[in-house]
C-alpha positions in Angstrom: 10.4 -12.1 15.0 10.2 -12.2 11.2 6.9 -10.3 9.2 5.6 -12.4 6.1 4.1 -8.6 5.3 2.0 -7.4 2.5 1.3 -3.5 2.6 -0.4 -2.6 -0.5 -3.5 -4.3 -0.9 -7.2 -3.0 -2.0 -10.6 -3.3 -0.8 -13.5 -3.0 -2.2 -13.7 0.7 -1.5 -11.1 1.4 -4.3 -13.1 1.2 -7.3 -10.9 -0.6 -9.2 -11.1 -3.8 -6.7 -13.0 -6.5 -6.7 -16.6 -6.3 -4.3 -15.2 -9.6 -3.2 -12.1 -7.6 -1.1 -13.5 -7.2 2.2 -11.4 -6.7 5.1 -12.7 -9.6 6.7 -11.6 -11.7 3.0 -8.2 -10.0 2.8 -7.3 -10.7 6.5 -8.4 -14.7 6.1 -6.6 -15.1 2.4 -3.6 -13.6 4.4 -3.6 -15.7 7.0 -4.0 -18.8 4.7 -1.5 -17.7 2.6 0.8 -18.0 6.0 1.0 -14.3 5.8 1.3 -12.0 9.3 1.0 -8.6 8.6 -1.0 -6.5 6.0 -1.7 -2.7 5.5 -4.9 -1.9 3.4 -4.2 0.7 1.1 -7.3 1.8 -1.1 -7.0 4.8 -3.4 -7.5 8.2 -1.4 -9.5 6.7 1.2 -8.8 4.8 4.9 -12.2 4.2 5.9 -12.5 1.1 5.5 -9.3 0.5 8.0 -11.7 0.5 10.6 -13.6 -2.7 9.9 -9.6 -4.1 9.6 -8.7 -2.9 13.1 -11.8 -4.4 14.6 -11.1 -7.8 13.0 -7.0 -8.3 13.2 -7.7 -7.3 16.9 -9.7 -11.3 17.2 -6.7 -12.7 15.9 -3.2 -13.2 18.3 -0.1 -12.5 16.7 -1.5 -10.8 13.1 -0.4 -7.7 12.4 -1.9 -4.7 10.6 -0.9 -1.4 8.8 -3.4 1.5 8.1 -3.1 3.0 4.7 -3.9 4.6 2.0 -2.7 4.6 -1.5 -2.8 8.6 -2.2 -2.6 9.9 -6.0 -0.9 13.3 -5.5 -1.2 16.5 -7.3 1.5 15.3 -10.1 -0.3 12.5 -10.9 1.3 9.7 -9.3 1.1 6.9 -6.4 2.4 6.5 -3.3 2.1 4.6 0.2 0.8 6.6 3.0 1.4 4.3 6.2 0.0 4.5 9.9 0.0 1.7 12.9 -2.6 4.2 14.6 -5.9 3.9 12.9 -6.5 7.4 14.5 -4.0 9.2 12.4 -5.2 7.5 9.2 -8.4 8.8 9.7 -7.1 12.3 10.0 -5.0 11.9 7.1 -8.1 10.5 5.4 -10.5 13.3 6.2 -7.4 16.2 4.5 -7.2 13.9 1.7 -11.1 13.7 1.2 -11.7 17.2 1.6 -8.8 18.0 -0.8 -10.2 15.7 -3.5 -12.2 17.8 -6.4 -16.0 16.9 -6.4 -16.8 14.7 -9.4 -19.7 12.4 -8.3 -18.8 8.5 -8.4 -21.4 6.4 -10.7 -20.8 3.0 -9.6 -22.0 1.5 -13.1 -19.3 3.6 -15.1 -16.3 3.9 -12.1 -17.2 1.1 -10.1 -18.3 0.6 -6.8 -16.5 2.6 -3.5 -18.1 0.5 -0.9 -17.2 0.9 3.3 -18.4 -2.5 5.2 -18.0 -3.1 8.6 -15.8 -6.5 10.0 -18.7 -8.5 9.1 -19.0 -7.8 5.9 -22.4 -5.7 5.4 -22.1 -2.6 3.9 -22.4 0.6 5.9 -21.7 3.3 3.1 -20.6 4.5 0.0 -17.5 6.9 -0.5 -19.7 9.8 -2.7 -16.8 11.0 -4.1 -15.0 9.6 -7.5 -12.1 7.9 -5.3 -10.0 7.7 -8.7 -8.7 11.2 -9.0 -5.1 13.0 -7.6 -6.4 15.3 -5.1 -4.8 19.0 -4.5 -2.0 17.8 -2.3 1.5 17.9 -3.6 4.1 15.2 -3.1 6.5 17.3 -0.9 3.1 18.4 0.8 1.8 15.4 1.5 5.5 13.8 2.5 5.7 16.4 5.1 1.9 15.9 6.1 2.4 12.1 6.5 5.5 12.3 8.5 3.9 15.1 11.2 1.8 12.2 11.8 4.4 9.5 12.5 3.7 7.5 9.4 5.7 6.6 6.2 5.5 7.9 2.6 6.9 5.0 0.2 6.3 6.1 -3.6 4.6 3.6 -5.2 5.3 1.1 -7.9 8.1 3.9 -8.9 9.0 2.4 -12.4 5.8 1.7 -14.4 4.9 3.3 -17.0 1.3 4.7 -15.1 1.1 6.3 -11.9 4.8 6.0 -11.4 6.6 8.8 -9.8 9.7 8.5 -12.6 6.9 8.4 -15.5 5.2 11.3 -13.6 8.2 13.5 -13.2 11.0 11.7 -14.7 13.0 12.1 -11.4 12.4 10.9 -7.9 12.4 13.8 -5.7 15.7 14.3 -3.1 13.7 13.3 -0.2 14.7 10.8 3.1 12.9 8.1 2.2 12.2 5.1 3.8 12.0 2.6 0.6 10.3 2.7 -2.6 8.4 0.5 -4.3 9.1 -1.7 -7.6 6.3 -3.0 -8.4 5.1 -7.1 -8.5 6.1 -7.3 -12.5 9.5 -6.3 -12.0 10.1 -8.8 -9.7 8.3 -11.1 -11.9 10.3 -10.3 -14.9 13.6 -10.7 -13.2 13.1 -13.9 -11.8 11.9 -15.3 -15.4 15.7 -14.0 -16.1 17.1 -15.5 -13.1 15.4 -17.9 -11.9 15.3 -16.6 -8.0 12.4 -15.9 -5.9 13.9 -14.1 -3.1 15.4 -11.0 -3.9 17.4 -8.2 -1.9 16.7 -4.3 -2.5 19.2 -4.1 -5.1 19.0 -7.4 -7.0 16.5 -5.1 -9.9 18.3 -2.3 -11.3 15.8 0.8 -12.0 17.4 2.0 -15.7 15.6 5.3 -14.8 17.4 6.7 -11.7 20.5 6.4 -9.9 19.7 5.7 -6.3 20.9 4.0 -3.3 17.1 3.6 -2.2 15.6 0.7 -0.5 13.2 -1.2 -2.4 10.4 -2.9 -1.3 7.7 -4.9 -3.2 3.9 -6.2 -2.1 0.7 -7.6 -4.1 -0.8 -4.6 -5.2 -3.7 -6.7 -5.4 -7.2 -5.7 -6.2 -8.6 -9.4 -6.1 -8.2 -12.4 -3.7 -6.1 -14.1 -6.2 -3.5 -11.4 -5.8 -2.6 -11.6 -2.6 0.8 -11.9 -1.0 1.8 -12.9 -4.6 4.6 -10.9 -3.7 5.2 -10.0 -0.4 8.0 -9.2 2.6 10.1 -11.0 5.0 11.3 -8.3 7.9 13.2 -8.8 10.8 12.3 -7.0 13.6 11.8 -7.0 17.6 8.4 -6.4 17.9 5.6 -5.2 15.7 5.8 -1.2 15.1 6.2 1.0 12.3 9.2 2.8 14.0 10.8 -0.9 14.2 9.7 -1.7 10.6 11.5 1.3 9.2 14.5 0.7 10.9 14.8 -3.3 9.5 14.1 -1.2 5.7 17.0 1.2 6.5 19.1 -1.4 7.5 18.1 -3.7 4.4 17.2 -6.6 7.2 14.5 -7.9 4.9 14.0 -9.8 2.1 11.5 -10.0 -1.0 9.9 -13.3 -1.7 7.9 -13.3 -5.0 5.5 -16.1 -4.8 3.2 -16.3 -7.8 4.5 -16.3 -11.4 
Protein backbone atom coordinates (compact mmCIF):
# COMPACT_ATOMS: atom_id res chain seq x y z
CA UNK A 1 0.00 0.00 0.00
CA UNK A 2 1.42 3.46 -0.63
CA UNK A 3 1.12 6.47 2.40
CA UNK A 4 0.38 10.07 0.89
CA UNK A 5 1.87 10.95 4.76
CA UNK A 6 2.32 14.22 6.36
CA UNK A 7 4.01 13.94 9.95
CA UNK A 8 4.69 17.29 11.09
CA UNK A 9 1.80 19.29 11.44
CA UNK A 10 0.48 21.80 14.33
CA UNK A 11 -2.61 22.24 16.15
CA UNK A 12 -3.84 24.86 17.83
CA UNK A 13 -2.22 23.83 21.05
CA UNK A 14 1.27 25.02 19.66
CA UNK A 15 1.03 28.55 20.18
CA UNK A 16 2.42 29.53 17.09
CA UNK A 17 -0.62 27.77 15.09
CA UNK A 18 -3.52 29.01 13.97
CA UNK A 19 -6.94 28.49 16.55
CA UNK A 20 -8.36 27.27 13.25
CA UNK A 21 -5.98 23.75 13.47
CA UNK A 22 -8.16 21.44 15.13
CA UNK A 23 -7.68 17.86 14.89
CA UNK A 24 -11.00 17.45 13.51
CA UNK A 25 -9.82 20.48 10.61
CA UNK A 26 -6.33 18.92 10.07
CA UNK A 27 -7.76 15.33 9.61
CA UNK A 28 -10.61 16.69 6.89
CA UNK A 29 -7.98 19.13 4.88
CA UNK A 30 -5.92 15.84 4.82
CA UNK A 31 -8.26 13.84 3.57
CA UNK A 32 -9.29 16.42 0.87
CA UNK A 33 -5.96 17.04 -0.04
CA UNK A 34 -6.08 13.03 -0.94
CA UNK A 35 -3.78 12.62 1.92
CA UNK A 36 -3.74 9.08 4.21
CA UNK A 37 -1.77 9.45 6.97
CA UNK A 38 -0.74 12.37 9.37
CA UNK A 39 1.14 12.60 12.79
CA UNK A 40 0.31 15.77 14.86
CA UNK A 41 3.32 17.21 16.15
CA UNK A 42 2.69 20.37 18.50
CA UNK A 43 5.65 21.91 20.26
CA UNK A 44 6.36 19.92 23.71
CA UNK A 45 3.00 18.77 24.06
CA UNK A 46 0.75 15.45 22.73
CA UNK A 47 -2.44 16.16 24.31
CA UNK A 48 -4.22 17.04 21.90
CA UNK A 49 -3.46 13.45 20.09
CA UNK A 50 -6.22 12.26 21.79
CA UNK A 51 -9.07 14.10 20.20
CA UNK A 52 -6.99 12.73 16.71
CA UNK A 53 -7.18 9.08 17.80
CA UNK A 54 -10.87 9.38 18.53
CA UNK A 55 -11.58 10.93 15.12
CA UNK A 56 -9.11 8.94 12.51
CA UNK A 57 -10.66 5.86 14.35
CA UNK A 58 -14.53 7.05 12.27
CA UNK A 59 -12.61 6.96 9.21
CA UNK A 60 -11.54 3.40 7.28
CA UNK A 61 -8.26 3.31 5.82
CA UNK A 62 -6.71 6.86 7.33
CA UNK A 63 -3.88 6.59 9.17
CA UNK A 64 -2.45 8.49 12.09
CA UNK A 65 0.97 9.15 13.92
CA UNK A 66 1.19 10.56 17.58
CA UNK A 67 3.77 13.20 18.01
CA UNK A 68 5.28 15.78 19.36
CA UNK A 69 7.61 18.28 18.07
CA UNK A 70 10.22 18.47 21.25
CA UNK A 71 12.75 21.52 21.58
CA UNK A 72 15.68 19.83 23.45
CA UNK A 73 18.04 21.23 25.93
CA UNK A 74 20.44 22.54 22.92
CA UNK A 75 17.94 24.50 21.54
CA UNK A 76 16.77 22.71 18.62
CA UNK A 77 13.76 20.57 17.01
CA UNK A 78 13.03 17.30 16.48
CA UNK A 79 10.25 14.65 15.69
CA UNK A 80 9.26 12.44 18.52
CA UNK A 81 6.92 9.68 16.85
CA UNK A 82 4.54 7.04 18.40
CA UNK A 83 1.52 4.73 16.64
CA UNK A 84 0.39 4.09 20.38
CA UNK A 85 -1.28 7.18 21.70
CA UNK A 86 -0.37 5.58 25.15
CA UNK A 87 3.24 6.00 24.89
CA UNK A 88 2.93 9.63 23.62
CA UNK A 89 1.16 10.45 26.53
CA UNK A 90 3.91 9.15 28.72
CA UNK A 91 6.45 10.86 26.76
CA UNK A 92 4.28 13.87 27.07
CA UNK A 93 3.85 13.89 30.76
CA UNK A 94 8.41 13.61 31.16
CA UNK A 95 8.44 16.35 28.70
CA UNK A 96 5.84 18.57 30.56
CA UNK A 97 7.23 18.00 33.92
CA UNK A 98 10.76 18.73 32.44
CA UNK A 99 9.67 22.02 30.94
CA UNK A 100 10.74 25.19 33.23
CA UNK A 101 7.58 27.07 34.69
CA UNK A 102 7.09 30.33 32.83
CA UNK A 103 3.32 30.98 32.74
CA UNK A 104 1.79 31.19 29.04
CA UNK A 105 -0.16 34.66 28.42
CA UNK A 106 -2.21 33.90 25.55
CA UNK A 107 -2.34 37.66 24.37
CA UNK A 108 1.59 37.95 24.26
CA UNK A 109 2.48 33.89 23.33
CA UNK A 110 -0.57 32.88 21.88
CA UNK A 111 -3.06 30.59 22.64
CA UNK A 112 -2.19 26.56 23.82
CA UNK A 113 -5.61 25.27 23.45
CA UNK A 114 -6.57 21.15 24.00
CA UNK A 115 -10.22 20.46 22.18
CA UNK A 116 -11.75 17.37 22.09
CA UNK A 117 -12.82 15.51 18.29
CA UNK A 118 -15.57 17.92 18.18
CA UNK A 119 -13.98 20.81 18.36
CA UNK A 120 -14.89 22.49 21.92
CA UNK A 121 -12.23 23.30 23.97
CA UNK A 122 -11.51 21.21 27.04
CA UNK A 123 -8.31 23.00 28.43
CA UNK A 124 -5.46 25.12 28.24
CA UNK A 125 -1.73 23.87 28.41
CA UNK A 126 -0.62 26.43 31.62
CA UNK A 127 2.71 26.19 30.75
CA UNK A 128 4.65 28.53 27.93
CA UNK A 129 4.71 25.47 25.40
CA UNK A 130 7.54 27.57 23.41
CA UNK A 131 10.65 26.80 25.52
CA UNK A 132 13.49 23.66 25.23
CA UNK A 133 12.79 21.76 28.20
CA UNK A 134 15.76 20.07 30.45
CA UNK A 135 16.05 17.00 28.22
CA UNK A 136 19.03 16.49 26.14
CA UNK A 137 19.16 15.22 22.59
CA UNK A 138 20.97 11.94 23.31
CA UNK A 139 18.56 11.84 26.39
CA UNK A 140 15.66 12.17 24.83
CA UNK A 141 16.79 9.85 21.60
CA UNK A 142 17.36 7.10 24.06
CA UNK A 143 13.93 8.00 25.92
CA UNK A 144 11.99 7.95 22.69
CA UNK A 145 13.34 4.75 21.40
CA UNK A 146 12.62 2.79 25.05
CA UNK A 147 9.30 3.54 23.94
CA UNK A 148 9.25 2.10 20.46
CA UNK A 149 8.93 5.39 18.74
CA UNK A 150 11.24 7.41 16.24
CA UNK A 151 13.42 10.51 16.79
CA UNK A 152 13.79 12.34 13.30
CA UNK A 153 15.68 15.89 13.90
CA UNK A 154 13.78 18.37 12.57
CA UNK A 155 14.02 20.77 9.66
CA UNK A 156 17.98 20.04 10.19
CA UNK A 157 19.29 22.87 7.89
CA UNK A 158 17.63 26.17 8.77
CA UNK A 159 19.04 28.64 10.18
CA UNK A 160 16.48 28.46 13.61
CA UNK A 161 15.85 25.51 15.62
CA UNK A 162 18.08 23.46 13.37
CA UNK A 163 20.21 20.80 14.87
CA UNK A 164 23.43 21.94 12.42
CA UNK A 165 22.68 25.77 13.44
CA UNK A 166 22.33 24.53 17.08
CA UNK A 167 25.46 22.49 17.19
CA UNK A 168 27.05 22.75 13.97
CA UNK A 169 27.20 18.91 13.67
CA UNK A 170 24.56 16.24 13.63
CA UNK A 171 25.25 13.91 16.34
CA UNK A 172 26.70 10.12 15.37
CA UNK A 173 23.42 8.53 16.14
CA UNK A 174 21.22 5.50 14.11
CA UNK A 175 18.86 7.47 12.76
CA UNK A 176 15.95 6.82 11.03
CA UNK A 177 15.80 10.06 8.60
CA UNK A 178 16.11 13.63 9.09
CA UNK A 179 14.20 16.27 8.05
CA UNK A 180 14.97 19.17 5.38
CA UNK A 181 12.61 21.23 5.66
CA UNK A 182 9.51 22.43 2.99
CA UNK A 183 11.88 25.55 1.65
CA UNK A 184 14.58 23.47 0.62
CA UNK A 185 12.53 21.47 -1.37
CA UNK A 186 10.92 24.47 -2.61
CA UNK A 187 14.09 26.10 -3.58
CA UNK A 188 15.43 23.14 -5.42
CA UNK A 189 12.62 22.59 -7.47
CA UNK A 190 12.57 26.48 -8.63
CA UNK A 191 16.31 25.20 -9.78
CA UNK A 192 15.09 22.13 -11.26
CA UNK A 193 12.00 22.15 -12.06
CA UNK A 194 10.96 18.62 -10.36
CA UNK A 195 8.45 17.96 -7.74
CA UNK A 196 9.25 14.60 -6.72
CA UNK A 197 12.39 14.24 -5.16
CA UNK A 198 14.53 11.21 -3.62
CA UNK A 199 16.49 11.48 -0.21
CA UNK A 200 19.48 12.66 -1.81
CA UNK A 201 18.31 14.89 -4.68
CA UNK A 202 19.15 18.27 -1.98
CA UNK A 203 22.60 18.29 -0.96
CA UNK A 204 22.97 19.67 2.89
CA UNK A 205 26.41 22.03 2.34
CA UNK A 206 26.61 21.64 6.11
CA UNK A 207 27.30 17.88 6.78
CA UNK A 208 28.52 14.93 5.12
CA UNK A 209 25.92 12.23 5.62
CA UNK A 210 24.52 9.20 4.09
CA UNK A 211 21.19 10.02 6.07
CA UNK A 212 17.73 9.64 4.79
CA UNK A 213 15.77 12.59 4.34
CA UNK A 214 12.37 13.18 4.71
CA UNK A 215 10.24 16.32 4.30
CA UNK A 216 6.37 17.19 5.48
CA UNK A 217 4.25 20.61 5.86
CA UNK A 218 5.34 21.87 8.96
CA UNK A 219 2.23 23.63 8.83
CA UNK A 220 0.74 25.81 11.46
CA UNK A 221 -2.39 26.82 9.23
CA UNK A 222 -4.83 24.89 6.99
CA UNK A 223 -3.24 26.43 3.97
CA UNK A 224 -0.07 24.51 4.83
CA UNK A 225 -0.97 21.27 4.67
CA UNK A 226 0.44 18.44 2.79
CA UNK A 227 2.19 21.29 0.84
CA UNK A 228 4.87 18.95 1.06
CA UNK A 229 4.31 15.63 2.00
CA UNK A 230 5.44 11.65 1.53
CA UNK A 231 4.81 8.80 -0.66
CA UNK A 232 5.89 5.37 1.38
CA UNK A 233 5.59 1.96 0.36
CA UNK A 234 4.84 -0.29 2.85
CA UNK A 235 2.72 -3.62 3.72
CA UNK A 236 0.57 -2.44 6.24
CA UNK A 237 0.27 0.60 8.43
CA UNK A 238 2.92 0.57 11.41
CA UNK A 239 5.74 2.57 12.47
CA UNK A 240 8.11 -0.51 12.52
CA UNK A 241 6.93 -0.90 8.68
CA UNK A 242 7.35 2.87 8.08
CA UNK A 243 10.95 2.82 9.29
CA UNK A 244 11.94 0.10 7.41
CA UNK A 245 10.42 1.74 3.70
CA UNK A 246 12.85 5.08 5.22
CA UNK A 247 15.90 2.77 5.58
CA UNK A 248 15.41 1.29 2.51
CA UNK A 249 14.76 4.71 0.71
CA UNK A 250 11.22 3.05 -0.71
CA UNK A 251 9.70 6.44 -0.63
CA UNK A 252 9.43 9.45 -2.34
CA UNK A 253 8.95 13.30 -1.61
CA UNK A 254 6.28 15.08 -3.53
CA UNK A 255 6.38 18.87 -3.01
CA UNK A 256 3.09 20.17 -3.87
CA UNK A 257 2.58 23.88 -3.24
CA UNK A 258 5.14 26.51 -4.59
Amino acid sequence: MTLKADFHIHSCLSPCALLTMSPKKIIEVARDLGLNAIAITDHNSSKNNIALKNLFEKYKDFYCLFGMELTVSEEFHTLCLFDNLEAALKFDDMIYNSLPYVKNVPEKMGSQVIVDENDYVVGEVDKYLGIASNYSFEAVYRIVNSLSGVCIPSHIERDFYGVLYQLGYLPPLSYVACEVSYNAFKNASLKTGKTSFKSHDVYIEKIKTSENYISSSDSHNPDDIGRIYLEIEVNKFSLEEIKNSFSKQNYEIILRKF
